[in-house]
C-alpha positions in Angstrom: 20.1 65.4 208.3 19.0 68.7 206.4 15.3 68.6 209.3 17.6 68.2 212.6 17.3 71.0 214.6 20.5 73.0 214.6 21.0 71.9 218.1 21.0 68.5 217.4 22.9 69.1 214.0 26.1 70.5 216.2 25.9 67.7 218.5 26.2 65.0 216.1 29.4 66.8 214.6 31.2 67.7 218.1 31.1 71.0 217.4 32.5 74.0 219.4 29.9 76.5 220.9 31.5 79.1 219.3 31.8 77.9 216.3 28.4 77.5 216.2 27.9 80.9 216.7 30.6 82.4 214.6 29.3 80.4 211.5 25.5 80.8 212.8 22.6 78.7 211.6 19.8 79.9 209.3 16.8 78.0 207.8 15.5 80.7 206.1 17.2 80.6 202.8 19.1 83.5 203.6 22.5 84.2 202.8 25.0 84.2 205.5 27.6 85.7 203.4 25.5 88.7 202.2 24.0 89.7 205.7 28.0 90.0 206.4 28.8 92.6 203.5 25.0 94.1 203.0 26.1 97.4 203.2 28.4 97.0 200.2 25.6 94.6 198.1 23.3 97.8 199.2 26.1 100.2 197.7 26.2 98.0 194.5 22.9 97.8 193.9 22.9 101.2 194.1 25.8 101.7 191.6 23.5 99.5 189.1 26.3 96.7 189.7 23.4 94.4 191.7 20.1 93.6 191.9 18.1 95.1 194.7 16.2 91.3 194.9 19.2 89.5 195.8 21.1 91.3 198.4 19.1 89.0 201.0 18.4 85.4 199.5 19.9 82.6 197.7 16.7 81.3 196.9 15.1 83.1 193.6 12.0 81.8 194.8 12.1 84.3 197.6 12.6 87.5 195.3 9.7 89.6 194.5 8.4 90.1 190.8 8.3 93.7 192.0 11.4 94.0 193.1 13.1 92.3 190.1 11.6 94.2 187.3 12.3 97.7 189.5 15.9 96.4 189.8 16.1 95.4 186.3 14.6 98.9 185.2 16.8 100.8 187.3 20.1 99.0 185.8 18.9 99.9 182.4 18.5 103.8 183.0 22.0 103.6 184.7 23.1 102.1 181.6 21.5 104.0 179.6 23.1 107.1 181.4 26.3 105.9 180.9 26.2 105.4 177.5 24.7 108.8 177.0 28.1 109.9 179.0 29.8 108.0 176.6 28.5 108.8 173.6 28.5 112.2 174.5 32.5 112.7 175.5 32.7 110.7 172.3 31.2 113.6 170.4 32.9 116.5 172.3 36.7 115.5 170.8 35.1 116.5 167.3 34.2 120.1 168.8 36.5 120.6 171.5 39.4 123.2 170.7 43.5 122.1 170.7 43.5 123.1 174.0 41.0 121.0 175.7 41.5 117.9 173.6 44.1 116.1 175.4 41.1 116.5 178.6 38.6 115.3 176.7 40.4 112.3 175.6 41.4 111.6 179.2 37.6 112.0 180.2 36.0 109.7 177.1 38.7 107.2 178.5 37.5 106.9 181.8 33.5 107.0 181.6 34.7 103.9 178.6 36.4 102.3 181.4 33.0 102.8 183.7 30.5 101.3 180.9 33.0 98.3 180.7 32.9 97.6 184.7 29.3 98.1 184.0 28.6 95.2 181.4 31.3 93.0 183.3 28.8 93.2 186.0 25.5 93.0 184.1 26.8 89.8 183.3 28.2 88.6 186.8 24.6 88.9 188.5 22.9 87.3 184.8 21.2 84.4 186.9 21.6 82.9 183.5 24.8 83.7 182.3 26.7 84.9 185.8 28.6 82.6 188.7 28.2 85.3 191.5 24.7 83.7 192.8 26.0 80.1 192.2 29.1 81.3 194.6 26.5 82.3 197.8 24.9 79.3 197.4 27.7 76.8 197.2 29.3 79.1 200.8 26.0 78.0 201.6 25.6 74.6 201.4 29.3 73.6 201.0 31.6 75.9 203.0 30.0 76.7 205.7 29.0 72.7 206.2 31.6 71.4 206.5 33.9 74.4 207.9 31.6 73.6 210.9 32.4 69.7 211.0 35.6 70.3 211.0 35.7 72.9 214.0 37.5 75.9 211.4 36.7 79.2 213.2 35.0 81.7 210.9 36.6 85.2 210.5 33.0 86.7 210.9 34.2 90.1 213.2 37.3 90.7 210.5 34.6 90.1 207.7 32.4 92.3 209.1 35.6 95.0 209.5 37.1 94.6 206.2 34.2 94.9 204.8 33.0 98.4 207.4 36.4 100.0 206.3 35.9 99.4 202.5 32.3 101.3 202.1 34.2 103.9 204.1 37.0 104.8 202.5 34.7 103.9 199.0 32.1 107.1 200.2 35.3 109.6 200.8 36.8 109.2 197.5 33.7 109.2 195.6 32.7 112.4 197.9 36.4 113.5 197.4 36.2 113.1 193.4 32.9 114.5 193.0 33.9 117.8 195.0 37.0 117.9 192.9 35.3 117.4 189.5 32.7 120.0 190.5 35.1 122.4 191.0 37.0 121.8 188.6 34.1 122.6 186.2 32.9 125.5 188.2 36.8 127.7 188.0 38.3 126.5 185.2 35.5 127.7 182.3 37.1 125.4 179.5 36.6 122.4 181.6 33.0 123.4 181.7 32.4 123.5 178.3 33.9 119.9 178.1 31.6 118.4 180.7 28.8 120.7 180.4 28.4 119.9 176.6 26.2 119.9 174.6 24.4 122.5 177.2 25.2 125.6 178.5 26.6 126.9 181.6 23.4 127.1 183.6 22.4 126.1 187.0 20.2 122.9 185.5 23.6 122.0 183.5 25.7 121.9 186.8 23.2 120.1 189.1 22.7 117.9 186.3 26.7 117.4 185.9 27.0 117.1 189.4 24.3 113.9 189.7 26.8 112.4 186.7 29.6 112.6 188.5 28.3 110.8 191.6 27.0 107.9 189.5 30.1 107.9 187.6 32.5 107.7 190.7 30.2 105.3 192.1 30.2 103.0 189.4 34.4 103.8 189.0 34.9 103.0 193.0 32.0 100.4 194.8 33.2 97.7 192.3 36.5 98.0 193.2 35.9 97.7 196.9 33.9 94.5 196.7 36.2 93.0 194.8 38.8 93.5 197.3 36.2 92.5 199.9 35.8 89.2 197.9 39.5 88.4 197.6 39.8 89.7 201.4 37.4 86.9 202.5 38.7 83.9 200.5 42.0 85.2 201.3 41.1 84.7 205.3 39.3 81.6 204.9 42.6 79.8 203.2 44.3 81.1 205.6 42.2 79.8 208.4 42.2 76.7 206.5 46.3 76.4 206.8 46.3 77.1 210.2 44.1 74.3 210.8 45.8 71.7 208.7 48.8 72.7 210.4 47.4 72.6 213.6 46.0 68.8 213.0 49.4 67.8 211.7 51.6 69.2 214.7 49.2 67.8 217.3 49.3 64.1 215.2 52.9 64.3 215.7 53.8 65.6 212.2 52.0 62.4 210.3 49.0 62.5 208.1 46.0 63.4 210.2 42.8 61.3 210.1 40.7 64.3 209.0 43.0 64.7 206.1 40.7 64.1 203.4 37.8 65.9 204.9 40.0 68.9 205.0 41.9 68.0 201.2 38.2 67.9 200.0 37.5 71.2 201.8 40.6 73.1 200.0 39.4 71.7 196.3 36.0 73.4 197.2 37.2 76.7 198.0 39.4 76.5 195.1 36.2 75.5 193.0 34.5 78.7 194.9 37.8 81.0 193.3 37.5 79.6 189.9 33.7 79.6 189.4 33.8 83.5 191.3 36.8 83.9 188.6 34.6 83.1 185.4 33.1 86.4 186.3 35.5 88.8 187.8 38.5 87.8 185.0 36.8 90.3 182.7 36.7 92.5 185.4 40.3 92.7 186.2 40.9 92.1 182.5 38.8 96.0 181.9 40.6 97.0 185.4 44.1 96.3 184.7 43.4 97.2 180.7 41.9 100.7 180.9 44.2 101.1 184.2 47.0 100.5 182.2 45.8 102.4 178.9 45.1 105.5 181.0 48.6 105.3 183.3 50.5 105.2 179.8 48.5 107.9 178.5 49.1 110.6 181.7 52.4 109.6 181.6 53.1 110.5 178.3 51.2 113.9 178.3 53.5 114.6 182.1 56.7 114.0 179.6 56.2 115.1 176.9 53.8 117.7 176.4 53.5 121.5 177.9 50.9 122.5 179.9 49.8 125.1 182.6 49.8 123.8 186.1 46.6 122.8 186.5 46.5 120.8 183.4 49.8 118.8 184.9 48.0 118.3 188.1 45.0 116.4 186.9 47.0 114.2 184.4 49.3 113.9 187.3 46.2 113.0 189.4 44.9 110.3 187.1 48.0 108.5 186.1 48.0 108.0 190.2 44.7 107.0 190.4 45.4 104.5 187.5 48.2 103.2 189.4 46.7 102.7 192.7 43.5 101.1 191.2 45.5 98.5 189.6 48.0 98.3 193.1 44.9 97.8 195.0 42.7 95.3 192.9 45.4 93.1 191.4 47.1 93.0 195.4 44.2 91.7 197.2 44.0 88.8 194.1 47.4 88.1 194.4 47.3 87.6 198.4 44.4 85.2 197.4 46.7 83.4 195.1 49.5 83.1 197.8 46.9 81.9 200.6 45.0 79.3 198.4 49.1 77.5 197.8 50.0 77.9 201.6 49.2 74.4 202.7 51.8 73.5 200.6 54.4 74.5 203.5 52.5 72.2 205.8 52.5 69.4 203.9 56.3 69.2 203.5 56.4 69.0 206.9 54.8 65.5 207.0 56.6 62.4 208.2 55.5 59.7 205.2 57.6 57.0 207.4 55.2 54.1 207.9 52.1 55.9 206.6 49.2 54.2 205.0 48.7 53.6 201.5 45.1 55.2 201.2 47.0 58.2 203.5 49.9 58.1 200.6 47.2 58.5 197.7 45.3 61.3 199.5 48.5 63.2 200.2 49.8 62.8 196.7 46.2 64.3 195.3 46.6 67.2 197.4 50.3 67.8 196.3 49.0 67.5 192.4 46.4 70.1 193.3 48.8 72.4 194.9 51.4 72.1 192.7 49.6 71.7 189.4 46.8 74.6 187.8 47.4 77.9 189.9 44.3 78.4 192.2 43.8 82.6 191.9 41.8 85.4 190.1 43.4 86.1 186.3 42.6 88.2 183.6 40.3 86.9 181.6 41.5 83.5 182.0 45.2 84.4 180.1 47.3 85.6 183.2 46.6 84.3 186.7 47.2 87.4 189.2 50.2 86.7 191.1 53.0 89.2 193.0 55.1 88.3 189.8 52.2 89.6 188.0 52.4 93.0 189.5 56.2 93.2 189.6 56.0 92.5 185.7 53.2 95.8 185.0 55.8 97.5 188.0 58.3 97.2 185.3 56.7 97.7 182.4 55.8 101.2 184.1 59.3 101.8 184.9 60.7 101.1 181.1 58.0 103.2 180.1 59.0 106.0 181.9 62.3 105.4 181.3 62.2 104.9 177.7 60.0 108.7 177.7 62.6 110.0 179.7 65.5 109.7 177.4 64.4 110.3 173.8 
């Protein structure tokens, strides 16, 4: 089957023209998936998050020694960099004064959140320790197989929006928060000496600040975006996938369509895609949601309870915002996965089981087990699974917070 010609591939399934051309054929090892979201692999890549060699193929074979030692190189002077950053906020709460403590312990925070993203992702695009390249390939050969013999229409024009509209509003705030943090540092003299340290105020220190703080709001933004991107797309393809189970049932009179296992087996491979995607990005909303958290608490506190001049206020009330929608955002678009991934339970309710087959009966029954059983989602490092209960529960543990600061 794998040497037919496309042509003759599509024939043999009874495929819809434009099916064919939504899903599109390939036999040159590239991924379909990754030609849909380049722009944001590209972005990535450049935030040290990916490797330049695989924004194209699924196939290592195809990636150049070159290219894989530059990448590899690169990613190490980024983390290098950011350990530097680290290592040198880190050092600055020894010497900073009263004053500018409370800054600098807001700063050392957030560059720690950025080198955890960081190693999180070092290890999501290990070819020997990471799922993310195991994920492509089994869209690859898996999804996009048999999404085609069963005639499901591929979201390829909202992909391809989603995805346009995320490295969009990505570039503005990291243009925004670059801009802001520059000059911040250029009229305010004590945040200067804070990010400027252990320099001087000099023209080298401030271009050299101002390349930090576009890798660092890089590395603090693209990784969010593609992980909404990712939840976005499985998100759309359950939902795709529930509109055409439901479709098959209504037009089979409400009974157990003869595709059913085709389509049952299709659902536990999706759900496989989630969990294997979710060995990898559970750390990451574990570090999101964490240092989110741990920096929301923080602002909060220092908005409450302590005095401070106006601008002061305004950037801690900045950044317990930012911490709030960064965990609104990323834990949202994983929860709307969750919800998609159990829709088909609705449809299958519907079913009349009134003179249906035994072998219909057993399939039906492993599908309810599935649905009903382990919950199919993103978690946090494999303790919570990311639900809207999930969100309303950090909702309210925000709202105690402030309400317990409020009265004592």
């Amino acid at each position: 089957m794998s040497q037919d010609t496309p042509i003759t591939y599509f024939e043999e399934m009874k495929v819809k023209p434009e099916v064919v051309e939504a899903w599109g054929d390939d036999s040159a090892q590239t991924s379909k998936l990754k030609k849909l979201i380049r722009p944001l692999l590209i972005a990535m890549a450049l935030c040290g998050c990916y490797n330049f060699s695989d924004i194209m193929y699924i196939v290592h074979g195809h990636s150049c020694n070159a290219k894989n030692a530059l990448s590899s190189i690169y990613r190490f002077v980024y983390l290098v960099i950011i350990l530097i950053m680290c290592i040198k906020y880190g050092v600055c709460l020894h010497y900073a004064s009263s004053e500018n403590k409370l800054l600098n312990v807001l700063a050392f925070l957030w560059v720690l959140s950025l080198l955890s993203s960081f190693i999180v992702y070092l290890k999501t695009t290990s070819r020997q320790f990471g799922n993310l390249e195991k994920c492509f390939k089994t869209w690859e050969e898996d999804i996009v197989r048999e999404s085609k013999e069963l005639g499901l229409r591929c979201p390829i024009s909202v992909i391809k929006s989603r995805m346009k509209w995320a490295v969009t509003v990505a570039t503005v705030v990291i243009v925004t928060n670059v801009a802001g943090l520059t000059l911040q540092a250029e009229m305010y003299p004590e945040l200067a000496s804070i990010h400027y340290f252990p320099l001087q105020n000099s023209i080298g220190a401030k271009i050299g600040f101002s390349v930090l703080a576009v890798m660092a709001s890089a590395l603090w933004i693209i990784p969010q975006a593609y992980a909404m991107v990712l939840s976005r797309i499985l998100t759309l393809l359950f939902e795709i996938f529930t509109e055409k189970l439901e479709q098959d049932i209504c037009s089979d009179r409400c009974t157990v369509p003869n595709n059913f296992q085709k389509l049952r087996l299709l659902h536990l491979k999706l759900s496989k895609l989630v969990s294997d995607l979710d060995k990898d990005l559970s750390w990451f909303y574990a570090a999101d949601i964490g240092f989110g958290t741990g920096l929301g608490v923080f602002s909060l506190y220092q908005i409450m309870k302590t005095t401070m001049d106006t601008f002061t206020l305004i950037l801690f009330m900045f950044w317990f915002l930012a911490s709030l929608a960064i965990i609104c955002f990323a834990s949202t678009f994983a929860a709307f996965t969750h919800e998609a991934a159990h829709g088909p339970l609705d449809c299958i309710y519907n079913i009349n089981v009134q003179d249906i087959s035994v072998e219909k009966l057993a399939q039906l029954n492993l599908f309810l087990s599935k649905l009903t059983g382990t919950q199919i989602g993103f978690t946090t490092s494999g303790l919570l699974t990311i639900t809207k209960e999930f969100i309303l529960t950090l909702a309210g543990v925000f709202l105690t917070y402030l309400a317990v600061l409020y009265t004592l």
